[in-house]
LOBALO-206587 format. One line per field, with one value per residue (C-alpha): residue number from 1; z, y, x; residue in one letter. Coordinates in nm, 3 decimals. Example, Ala and Ser with C-alpha at 12.3 -4.5 7.8 and 13.67 -1.06 7.14 Angstrom:
<sites>
mimar: c(1 / 2)
zz: c(0.780 / 0.714)
yy: c(-0.450 / -0.106)
xx: c(1.230 / 1.367)
baza: c(A / S)
</sites>
This chain:
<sites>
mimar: c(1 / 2 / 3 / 4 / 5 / 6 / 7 / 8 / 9 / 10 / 11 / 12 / 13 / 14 / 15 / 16 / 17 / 18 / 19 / 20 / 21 / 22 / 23 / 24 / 25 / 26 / 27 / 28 / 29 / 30 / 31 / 32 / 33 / 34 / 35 / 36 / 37 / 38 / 39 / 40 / 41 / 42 / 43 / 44 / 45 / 46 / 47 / 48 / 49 / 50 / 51 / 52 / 53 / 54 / 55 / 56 / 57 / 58 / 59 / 60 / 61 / 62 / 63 / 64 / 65 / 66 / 67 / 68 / 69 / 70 / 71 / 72 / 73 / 74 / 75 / 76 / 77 / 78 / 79 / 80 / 81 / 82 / 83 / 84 / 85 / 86 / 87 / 88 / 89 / 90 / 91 / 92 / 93 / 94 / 95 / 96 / 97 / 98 / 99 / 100 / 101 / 102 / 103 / 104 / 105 / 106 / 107 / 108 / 109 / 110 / 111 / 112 / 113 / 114 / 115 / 116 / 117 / 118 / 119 / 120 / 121 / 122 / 123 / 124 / 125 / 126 / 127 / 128 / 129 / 130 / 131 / 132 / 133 / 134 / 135 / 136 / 137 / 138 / 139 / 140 / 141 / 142 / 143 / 144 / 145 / 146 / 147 / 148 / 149 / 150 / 151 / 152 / 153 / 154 / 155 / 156 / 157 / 158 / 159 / 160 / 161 / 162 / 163 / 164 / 165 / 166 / 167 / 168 / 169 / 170 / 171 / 172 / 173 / 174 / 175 / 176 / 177 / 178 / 179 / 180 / 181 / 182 / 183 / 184 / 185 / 186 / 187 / 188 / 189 / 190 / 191 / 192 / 193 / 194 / 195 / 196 / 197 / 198 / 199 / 200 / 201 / 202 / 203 / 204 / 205 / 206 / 207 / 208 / 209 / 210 / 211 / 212 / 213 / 214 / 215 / 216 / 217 / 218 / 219 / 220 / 221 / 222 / 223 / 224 / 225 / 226 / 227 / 228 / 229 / 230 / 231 / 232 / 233 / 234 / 235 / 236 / 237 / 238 / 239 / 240 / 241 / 242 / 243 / 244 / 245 / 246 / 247 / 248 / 249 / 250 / 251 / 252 / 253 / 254 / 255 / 256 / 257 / 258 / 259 / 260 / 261 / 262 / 263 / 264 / 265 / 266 / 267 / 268 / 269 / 270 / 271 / 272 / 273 / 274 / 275 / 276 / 277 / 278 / 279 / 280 / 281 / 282 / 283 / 284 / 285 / 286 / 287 / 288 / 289 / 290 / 291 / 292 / 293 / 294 / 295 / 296 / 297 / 298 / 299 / 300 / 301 / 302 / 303 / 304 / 305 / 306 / 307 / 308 / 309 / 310 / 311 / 312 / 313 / 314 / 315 / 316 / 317 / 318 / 319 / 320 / 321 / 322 / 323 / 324 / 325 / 326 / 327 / 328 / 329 / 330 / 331 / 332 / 333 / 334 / 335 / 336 / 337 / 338 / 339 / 340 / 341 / 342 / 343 / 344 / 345 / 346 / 347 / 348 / 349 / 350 / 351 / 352 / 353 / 354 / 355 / 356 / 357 / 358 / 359 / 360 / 361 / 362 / 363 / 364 / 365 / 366 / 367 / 368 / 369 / 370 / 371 / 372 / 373 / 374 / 375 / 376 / 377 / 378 / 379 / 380 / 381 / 382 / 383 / 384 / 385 / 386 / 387 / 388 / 389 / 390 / 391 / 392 / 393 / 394 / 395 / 396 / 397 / 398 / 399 / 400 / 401 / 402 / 403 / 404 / 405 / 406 / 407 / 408 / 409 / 410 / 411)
zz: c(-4.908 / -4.815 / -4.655 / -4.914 / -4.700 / -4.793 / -4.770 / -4.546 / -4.826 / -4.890 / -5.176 / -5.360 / -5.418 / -5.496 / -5.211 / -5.328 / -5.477 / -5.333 / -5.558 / -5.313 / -5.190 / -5.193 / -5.171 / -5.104 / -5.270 / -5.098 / -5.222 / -5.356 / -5.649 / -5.941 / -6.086 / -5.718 / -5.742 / -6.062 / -6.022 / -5.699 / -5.898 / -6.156 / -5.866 / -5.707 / -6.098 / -6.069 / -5.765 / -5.900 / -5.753 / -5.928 / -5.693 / -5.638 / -5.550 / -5.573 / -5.360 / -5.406 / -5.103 / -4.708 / -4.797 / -5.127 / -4.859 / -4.650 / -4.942 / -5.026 / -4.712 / -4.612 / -4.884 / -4.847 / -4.853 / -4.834 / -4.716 / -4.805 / -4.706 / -4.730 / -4.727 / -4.886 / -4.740 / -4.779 / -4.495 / -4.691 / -4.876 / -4.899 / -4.679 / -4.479 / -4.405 / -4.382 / -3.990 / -3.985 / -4.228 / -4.037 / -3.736 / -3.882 / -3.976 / -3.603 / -3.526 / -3.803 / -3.599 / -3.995 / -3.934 / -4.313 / -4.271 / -4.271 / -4.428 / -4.428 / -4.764 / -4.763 / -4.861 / -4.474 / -4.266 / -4.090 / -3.796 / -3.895 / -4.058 / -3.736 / -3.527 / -3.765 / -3.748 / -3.374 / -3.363 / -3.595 / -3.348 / -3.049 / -3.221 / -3.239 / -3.617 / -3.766 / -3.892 / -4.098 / -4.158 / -4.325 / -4.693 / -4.783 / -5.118 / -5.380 / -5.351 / -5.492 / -5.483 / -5.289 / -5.005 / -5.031 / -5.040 / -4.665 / -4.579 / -4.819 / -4.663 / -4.304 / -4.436 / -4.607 / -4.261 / -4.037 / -4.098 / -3.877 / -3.583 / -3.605 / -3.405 / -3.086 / -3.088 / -2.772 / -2.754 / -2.403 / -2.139 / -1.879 / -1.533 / -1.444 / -1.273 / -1.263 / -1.012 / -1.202 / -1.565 / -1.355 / -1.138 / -1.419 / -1.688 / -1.938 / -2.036 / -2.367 / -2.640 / -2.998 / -3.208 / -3.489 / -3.779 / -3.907 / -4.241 / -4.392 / -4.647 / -4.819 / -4.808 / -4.740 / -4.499 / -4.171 / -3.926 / -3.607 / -3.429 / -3.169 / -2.898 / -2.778 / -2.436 / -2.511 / -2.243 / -2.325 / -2.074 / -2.012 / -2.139 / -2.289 / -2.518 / -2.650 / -2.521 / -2.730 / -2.481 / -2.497 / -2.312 / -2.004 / -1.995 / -1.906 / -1.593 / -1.521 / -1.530 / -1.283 / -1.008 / -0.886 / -0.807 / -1.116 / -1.327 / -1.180 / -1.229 / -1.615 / -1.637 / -1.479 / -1.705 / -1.998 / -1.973 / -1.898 / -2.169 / -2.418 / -2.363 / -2.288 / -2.645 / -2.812 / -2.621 / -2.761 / -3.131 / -3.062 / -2.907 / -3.222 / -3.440 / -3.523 / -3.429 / -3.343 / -3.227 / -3.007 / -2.920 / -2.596 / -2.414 / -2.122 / -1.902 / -1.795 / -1.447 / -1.499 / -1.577 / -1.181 / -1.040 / -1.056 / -1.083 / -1.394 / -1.654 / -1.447 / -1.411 / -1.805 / -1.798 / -1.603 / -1.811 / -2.118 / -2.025 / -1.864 / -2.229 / -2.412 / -2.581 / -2.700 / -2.582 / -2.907 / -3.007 / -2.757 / -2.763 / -2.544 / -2.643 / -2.412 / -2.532 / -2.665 / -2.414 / -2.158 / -1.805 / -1.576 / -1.196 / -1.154 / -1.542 / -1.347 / -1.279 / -1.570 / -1.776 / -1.520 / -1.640 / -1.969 / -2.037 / -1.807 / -2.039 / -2.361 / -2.152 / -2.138 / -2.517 / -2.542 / -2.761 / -2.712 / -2.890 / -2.878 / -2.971 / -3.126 / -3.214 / -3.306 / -3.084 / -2.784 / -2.651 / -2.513 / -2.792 / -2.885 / -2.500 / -2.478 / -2.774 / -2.615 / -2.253 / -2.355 / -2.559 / -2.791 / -3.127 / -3.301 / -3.348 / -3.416 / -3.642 / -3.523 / -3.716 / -3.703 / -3.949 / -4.153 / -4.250 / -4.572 / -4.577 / -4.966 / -4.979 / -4.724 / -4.759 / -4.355 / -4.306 / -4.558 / -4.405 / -4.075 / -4.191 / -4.412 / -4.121 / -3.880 / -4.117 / -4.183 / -3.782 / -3.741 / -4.006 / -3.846 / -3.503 / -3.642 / -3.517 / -3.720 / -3.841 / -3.789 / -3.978 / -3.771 / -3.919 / -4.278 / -4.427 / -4.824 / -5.131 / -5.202 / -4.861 / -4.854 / -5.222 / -5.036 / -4.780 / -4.975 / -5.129 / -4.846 / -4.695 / -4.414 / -4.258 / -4.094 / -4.209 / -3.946 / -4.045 / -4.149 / -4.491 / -4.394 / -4.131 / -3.820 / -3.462 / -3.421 / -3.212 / -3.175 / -3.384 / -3.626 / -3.631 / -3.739 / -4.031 / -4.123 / -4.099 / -4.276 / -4.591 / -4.591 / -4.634 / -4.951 / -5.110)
yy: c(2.647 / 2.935 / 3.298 / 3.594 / 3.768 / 4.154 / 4.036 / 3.742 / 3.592 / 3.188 / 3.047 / 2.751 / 2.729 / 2.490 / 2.394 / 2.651 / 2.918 / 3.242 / 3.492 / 3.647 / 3.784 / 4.172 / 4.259 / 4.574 / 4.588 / 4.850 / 4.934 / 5.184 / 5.020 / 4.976 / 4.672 / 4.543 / 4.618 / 4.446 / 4.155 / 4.103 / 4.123 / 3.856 / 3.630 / 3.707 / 3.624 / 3.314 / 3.228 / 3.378 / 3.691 / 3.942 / 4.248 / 4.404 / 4.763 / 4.870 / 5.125 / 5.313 / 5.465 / 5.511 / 5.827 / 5.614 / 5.348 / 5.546 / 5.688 / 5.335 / 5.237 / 5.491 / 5.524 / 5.505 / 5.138 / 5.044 / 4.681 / 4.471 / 4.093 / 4.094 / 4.405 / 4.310 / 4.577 / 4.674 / 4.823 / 5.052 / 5.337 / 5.702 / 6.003 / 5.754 / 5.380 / 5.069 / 5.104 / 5.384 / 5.258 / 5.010 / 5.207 / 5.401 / 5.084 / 5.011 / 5.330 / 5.252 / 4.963 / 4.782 / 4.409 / 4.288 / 4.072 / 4.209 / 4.063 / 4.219 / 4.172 / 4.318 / 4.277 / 4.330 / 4.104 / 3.845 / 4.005 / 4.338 / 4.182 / 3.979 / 4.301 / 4.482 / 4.207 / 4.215 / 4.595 / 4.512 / 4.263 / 4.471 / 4.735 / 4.484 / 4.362 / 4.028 / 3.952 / 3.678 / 3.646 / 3.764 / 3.740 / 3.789 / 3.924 / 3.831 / 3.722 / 3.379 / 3.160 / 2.866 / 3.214 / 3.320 / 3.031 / 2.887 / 3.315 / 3.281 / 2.892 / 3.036 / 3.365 / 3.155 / 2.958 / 3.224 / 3.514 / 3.854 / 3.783 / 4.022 / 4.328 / 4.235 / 3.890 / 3.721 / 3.424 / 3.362 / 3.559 / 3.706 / 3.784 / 4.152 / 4.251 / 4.624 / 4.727 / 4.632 / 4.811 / 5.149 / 5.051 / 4.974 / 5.203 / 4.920 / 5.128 / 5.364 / 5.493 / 5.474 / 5.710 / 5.632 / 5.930 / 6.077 / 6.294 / 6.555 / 6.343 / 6.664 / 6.805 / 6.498 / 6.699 / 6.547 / 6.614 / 6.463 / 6.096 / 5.917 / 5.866 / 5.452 / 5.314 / 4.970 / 4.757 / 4.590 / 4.323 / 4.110 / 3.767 / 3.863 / 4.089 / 4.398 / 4.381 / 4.582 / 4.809 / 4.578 / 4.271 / 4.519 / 4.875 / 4.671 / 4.512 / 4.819 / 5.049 / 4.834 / 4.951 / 5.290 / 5.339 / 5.181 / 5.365 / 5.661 / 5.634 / 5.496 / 5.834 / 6.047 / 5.858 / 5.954 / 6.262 / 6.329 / 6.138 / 6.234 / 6.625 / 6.623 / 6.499 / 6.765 / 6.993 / 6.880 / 6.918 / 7.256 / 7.356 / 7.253 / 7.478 / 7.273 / 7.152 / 6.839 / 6.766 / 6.452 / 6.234 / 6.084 / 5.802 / 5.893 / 5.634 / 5.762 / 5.705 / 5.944 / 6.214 / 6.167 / 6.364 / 6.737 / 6.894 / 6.689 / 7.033 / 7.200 / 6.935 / 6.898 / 7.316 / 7.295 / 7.045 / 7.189 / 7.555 / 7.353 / 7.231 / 7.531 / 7.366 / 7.528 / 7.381 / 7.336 / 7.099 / 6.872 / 6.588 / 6.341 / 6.072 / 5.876 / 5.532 / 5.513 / 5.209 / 5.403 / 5.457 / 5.656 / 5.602 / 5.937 / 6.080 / 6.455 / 6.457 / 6.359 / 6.655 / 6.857 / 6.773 / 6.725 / 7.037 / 7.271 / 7.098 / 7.258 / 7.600 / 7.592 / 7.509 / 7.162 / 6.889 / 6.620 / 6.290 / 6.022 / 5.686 / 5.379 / 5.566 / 5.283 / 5.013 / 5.069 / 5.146 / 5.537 / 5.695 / 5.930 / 5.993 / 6.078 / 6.332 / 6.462 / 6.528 / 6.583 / 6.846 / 6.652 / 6.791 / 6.505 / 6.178 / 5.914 / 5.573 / 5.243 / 4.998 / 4.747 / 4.967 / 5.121 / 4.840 / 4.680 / 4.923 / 4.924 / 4.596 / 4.595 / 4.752 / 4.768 / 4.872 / 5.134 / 5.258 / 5.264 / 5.507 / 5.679 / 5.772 / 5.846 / 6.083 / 6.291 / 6.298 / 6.405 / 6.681 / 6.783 / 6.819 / 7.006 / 6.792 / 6.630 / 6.270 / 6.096 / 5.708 / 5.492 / 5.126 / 5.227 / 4.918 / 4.957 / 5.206 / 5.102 / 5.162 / 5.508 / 5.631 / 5.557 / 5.749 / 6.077 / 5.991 / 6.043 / 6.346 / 6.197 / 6.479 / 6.241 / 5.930 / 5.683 / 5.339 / 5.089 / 5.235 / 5.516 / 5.404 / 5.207 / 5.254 / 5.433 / 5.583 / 5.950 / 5.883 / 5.692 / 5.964 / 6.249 / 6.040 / 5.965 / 6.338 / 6.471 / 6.191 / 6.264 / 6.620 / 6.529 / 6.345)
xx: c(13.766 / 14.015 / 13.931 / 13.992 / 14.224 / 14.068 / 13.742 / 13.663 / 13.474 / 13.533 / 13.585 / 13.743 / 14.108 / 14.399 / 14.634 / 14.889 / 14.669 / 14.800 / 14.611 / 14.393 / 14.715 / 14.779 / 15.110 / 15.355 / 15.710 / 15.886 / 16.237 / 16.426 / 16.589 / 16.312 / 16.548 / 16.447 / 16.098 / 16.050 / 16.230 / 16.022 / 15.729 / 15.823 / 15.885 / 15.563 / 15.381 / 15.539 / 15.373 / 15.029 / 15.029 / 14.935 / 14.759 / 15.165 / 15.192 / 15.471 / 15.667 / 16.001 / 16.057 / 15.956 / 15.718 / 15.587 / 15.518 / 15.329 / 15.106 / 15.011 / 14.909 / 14.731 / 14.518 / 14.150 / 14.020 / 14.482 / 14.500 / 14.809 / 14.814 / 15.181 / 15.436 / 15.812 / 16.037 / 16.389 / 16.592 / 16.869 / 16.694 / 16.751 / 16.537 / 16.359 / 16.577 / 16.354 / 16.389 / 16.212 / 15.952 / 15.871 / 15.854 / 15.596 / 15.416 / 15.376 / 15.266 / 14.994 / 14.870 / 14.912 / 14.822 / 14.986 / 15.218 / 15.597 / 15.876 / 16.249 / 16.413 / 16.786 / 17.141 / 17.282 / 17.401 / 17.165 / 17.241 / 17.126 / 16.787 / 16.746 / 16.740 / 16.514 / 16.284 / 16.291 / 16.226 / 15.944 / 15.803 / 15.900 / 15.622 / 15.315 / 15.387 / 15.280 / 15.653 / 15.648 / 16.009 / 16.318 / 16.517 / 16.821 / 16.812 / 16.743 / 16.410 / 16.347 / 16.003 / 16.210 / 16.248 / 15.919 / 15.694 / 15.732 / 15.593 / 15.286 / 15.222 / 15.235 / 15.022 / 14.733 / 14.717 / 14.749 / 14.484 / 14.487 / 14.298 / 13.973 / 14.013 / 13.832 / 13.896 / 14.126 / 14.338 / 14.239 / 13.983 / 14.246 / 14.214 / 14.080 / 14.378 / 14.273 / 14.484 / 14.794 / 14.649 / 14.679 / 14.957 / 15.168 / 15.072 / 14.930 / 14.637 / 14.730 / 14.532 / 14.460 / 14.327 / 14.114 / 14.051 / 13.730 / 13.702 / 13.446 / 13.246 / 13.181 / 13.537 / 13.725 / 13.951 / 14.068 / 13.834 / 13.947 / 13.958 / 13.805 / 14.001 / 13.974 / 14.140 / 14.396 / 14.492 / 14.820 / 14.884 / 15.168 / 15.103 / 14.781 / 14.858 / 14.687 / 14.311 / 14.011 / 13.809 / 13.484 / 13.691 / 13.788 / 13.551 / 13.224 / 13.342 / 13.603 / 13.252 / 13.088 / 13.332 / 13.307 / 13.643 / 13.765 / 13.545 / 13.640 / 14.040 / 13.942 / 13.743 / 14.057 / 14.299 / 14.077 / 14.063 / 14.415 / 14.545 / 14.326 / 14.319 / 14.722 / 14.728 / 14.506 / 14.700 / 15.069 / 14.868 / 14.787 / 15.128 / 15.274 / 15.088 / 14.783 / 14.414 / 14.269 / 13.933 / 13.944 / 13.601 / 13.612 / 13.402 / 13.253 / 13.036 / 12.734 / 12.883 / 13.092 / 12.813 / 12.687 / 12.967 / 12.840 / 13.241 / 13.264 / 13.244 / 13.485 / 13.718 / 13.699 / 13.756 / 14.035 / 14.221 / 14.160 / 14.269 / 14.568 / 14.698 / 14.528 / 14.257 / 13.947 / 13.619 / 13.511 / 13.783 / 13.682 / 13.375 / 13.219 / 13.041 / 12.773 / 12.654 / 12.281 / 12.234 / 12.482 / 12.243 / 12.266 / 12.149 / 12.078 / 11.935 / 11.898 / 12.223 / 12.328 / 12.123 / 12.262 / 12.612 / 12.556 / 12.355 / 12.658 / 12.943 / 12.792 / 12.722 / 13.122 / 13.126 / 13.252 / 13.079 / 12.817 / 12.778 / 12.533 / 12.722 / 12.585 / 12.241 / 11.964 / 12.129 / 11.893 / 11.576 / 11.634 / 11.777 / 11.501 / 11.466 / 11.803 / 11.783 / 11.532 / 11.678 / 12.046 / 12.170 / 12.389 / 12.464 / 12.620 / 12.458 / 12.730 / 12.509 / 12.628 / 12.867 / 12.599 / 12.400 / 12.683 / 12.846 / 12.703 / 12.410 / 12.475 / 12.330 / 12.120 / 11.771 / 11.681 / 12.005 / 11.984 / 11.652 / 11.822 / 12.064 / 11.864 / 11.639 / 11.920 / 12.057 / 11.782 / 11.691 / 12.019 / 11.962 / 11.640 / 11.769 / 12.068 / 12.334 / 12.612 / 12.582 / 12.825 / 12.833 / 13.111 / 13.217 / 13.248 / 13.519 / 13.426 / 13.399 / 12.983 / 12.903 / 13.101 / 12.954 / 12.600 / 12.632 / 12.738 / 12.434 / 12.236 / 12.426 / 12.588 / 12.877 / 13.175 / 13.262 / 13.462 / 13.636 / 13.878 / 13.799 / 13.934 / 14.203 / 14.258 / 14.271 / 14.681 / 14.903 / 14.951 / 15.289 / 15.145 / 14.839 / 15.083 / 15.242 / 14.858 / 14.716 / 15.054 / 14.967 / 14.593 / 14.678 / 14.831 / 14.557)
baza: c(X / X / X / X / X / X / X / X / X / X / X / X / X / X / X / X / X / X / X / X / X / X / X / X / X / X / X / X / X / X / X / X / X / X / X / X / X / X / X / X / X / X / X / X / X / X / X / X / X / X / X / X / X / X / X / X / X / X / X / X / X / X / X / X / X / X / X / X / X / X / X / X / X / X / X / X / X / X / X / X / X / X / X / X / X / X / X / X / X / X / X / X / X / X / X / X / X / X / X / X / X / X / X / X / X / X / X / X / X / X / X / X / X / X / X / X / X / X / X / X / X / X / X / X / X / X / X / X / X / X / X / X / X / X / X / X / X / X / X / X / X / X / X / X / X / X / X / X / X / X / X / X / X / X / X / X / X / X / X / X / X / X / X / X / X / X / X / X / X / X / X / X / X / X / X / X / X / X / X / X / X / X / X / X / X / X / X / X / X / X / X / X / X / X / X / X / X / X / X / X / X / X / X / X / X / X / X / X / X / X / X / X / X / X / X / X / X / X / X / X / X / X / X / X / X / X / X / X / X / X / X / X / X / X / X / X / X / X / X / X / X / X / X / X / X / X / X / X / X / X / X / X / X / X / X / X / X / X / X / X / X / X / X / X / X / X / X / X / X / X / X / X / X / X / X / X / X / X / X / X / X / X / X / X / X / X / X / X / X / X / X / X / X / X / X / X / X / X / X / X / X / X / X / X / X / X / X / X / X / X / X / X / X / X / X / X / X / X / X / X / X / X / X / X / X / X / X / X / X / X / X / X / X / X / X / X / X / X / X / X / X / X / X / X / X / X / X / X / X / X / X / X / X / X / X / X / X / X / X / X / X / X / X / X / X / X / X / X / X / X / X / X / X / X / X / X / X / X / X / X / X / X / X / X / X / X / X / X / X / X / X / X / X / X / X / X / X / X / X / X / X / X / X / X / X / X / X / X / X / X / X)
</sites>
């Protein structure tokens, strides 16, 4: 049995069956491109894309529903060099498989291929052109046996060295897009804490924010970090001539202290963002010790016109307490629900009915977890407003978010 690397599905295959395999050709010579691709037939591969420059790159993979097993990339080609490609790759937080495939020196391709790394990259290895199948097939062997690790998924359960995530300045973020389902226009990320620690490697926010919440001073310095980071970026958007609306996690810890909305104020007048641009999102299952302090907070942030989110709706018990108590206005539908709703009829009910509560209250739905095309044409169907999802793109950096928003734009 082998994993279908786009889908996770199993099926039967041959020892040296590689045509589950989706790859990306990216060079600037089309002679290149299609010799590549007779060598790739040869090997039974026949989902090739093909890509003749940096910006033709980008288009590809950003695409809604874009995932390439494998991405063939030259380093010398006109506008944008493969360098700089690839840099953008990183910035992408792309988990295909890179391979460098160029006519300089090994030296230069064995510092490409290091920057590559250097940037969080699966690199796979490198090829002097030109390609042949003896070249390539030790990089499909290794690819078939080595799948992407699922996003959330550790090697090994570090220490909580807390201290040293502050200390050192280990904790970044990434921000993950959300569109208009109507429109399809950009309309603004979540903002989601990383932890990337030295001999660990990069750590989701479900292996670290539990236990960080637990502490009060911890929690407090994650909530201070937050919202400097976070609102420092919307404000280096807006300096530059455009808007981004950023959603950021809040614990419900951090709704106890009573100079929370002002604190928020301040920051955001600091980097010149409006209120509105800003949201907050408290967990469903997210309780407070003290819930009147928490409405107190809660109902004084949306006096000062900043935005209130109920995360991973349907998930817990208090949900319909909480949209009763807080004044949220968006209502964000759990993963757990979203994903493969199309095929699920409880899951499809779920939705359904989170939609039109959502509707009712008159706050914005908001479906998060959305990874494939039947699952998205569903819920247009049912009149959800902001979609959120690998389908749409991963988790990025504020780099890679620029090179993302200026592609979508195009589209």
């Amino acid at each position: 049995m082998k994993v279908c690397f786009h889908t996770g599905a199993c099926m039967p295959t041959t020892p040296e069956d590689f045509s589950l395999i989706r790859v990306l050709v990216v060079d600037d010579q089309s002679h290149v491109r299609t010799f590549a691709r007779k060598v790739l037939l040869t090997m039974g591969i026949t989902n090739v894309t093909e890509a003749a420059d940096g910006r033709d790159a980008l288009a590809a993979v950003t695409q809604p529903g874009a995932w390439f097993d494998l991405i063939l990339c030259d380093l010398q080609m006109p506008e944008r060099d493969g360098i700089e490609t690839i840099r953008s790759f990183g910035a992408l937080g792309l988990e295909s498989a890179i391979v460098i495939m160029s006519i300089e020196t090994e030296r230069v391709i064995e510092t490409a291929g290091m920057l590559a790394g250097a940037q969080g990259l699966r690199v796979f290895g490198t090829i002097t052109k030109p390609l042949t199948a003896e070249k390539l097939h030790p990089i499909l062997r290794r690819l078939r046996e080595v799948p992407a690790l699922p996003v959330g998924d550790n090697l090994n359960e570090p220490g909580q060295n807390f201290t040293a995530a502050f200390k050192n300045a280990e904790l970044f973020f990434q921000y993950q897009p959300k569109v208009w389902m109507r429109s399809g226009k950009f309309a603004g990320v979540e903002a989601l804490v990383r932890w990337k620690q030295p001999g660990f490697g990069l750590r989701q926010p479900e292996s670290f924010v539990p236990s960080m919440e637990q502490d009060e001073q911890y929690s407090g310095a994650l909530t201070d970090f937050t919202l400097r980071e976070t609102i420092a970026c919307a404000g280096r958007w807006q300096q530059a001539g455009r808007e981004l609306g950023i959603a950021i996690n809040l614990s419900a810890r951090a709704f106890e202290r009573l100079d929370l909305p002002e604190r928020i104020a301040a920051l955001a007048l600091d980097a010149r963002v409006p209120p509105e641009r800003l949201t907050f999102e408290v967990t469903e299952t997210d309780v407070a010790r003290d819930e009147v302090r928490m409405v107190d907070v809660a109902a004084r942030l949306r006096l000062k016109g900043f935005q209130l989110s109920i995360d991973k709706f349907g998930t817990g018990q208090s949900g319909l307490t909480k949209l009763q108590q807080l004044p949220f206005n968006e209502m964000k539908i759990d993963r757990s629900f979203v994903h493969g709703c199309s095929a699920s009829a409880k899951q499809r009910a779920v939705v359904e009915a989170s939609i039109a509560l959502a509707r009712s209250l008159e706050m914005t739905s908001v479906a998060v977890g959305i990874q494939q095309r039947p699952d998205w044409d569903l819920l247009n169907e049912l009149g959800c407003d902001k979609m959120q999802g690998f389908f749409i793109a991963r988790p990025m950096s504020e780099e890679g978010l620029e090179a993302w928003a200026a592609q979508w734009m195009l589209k």
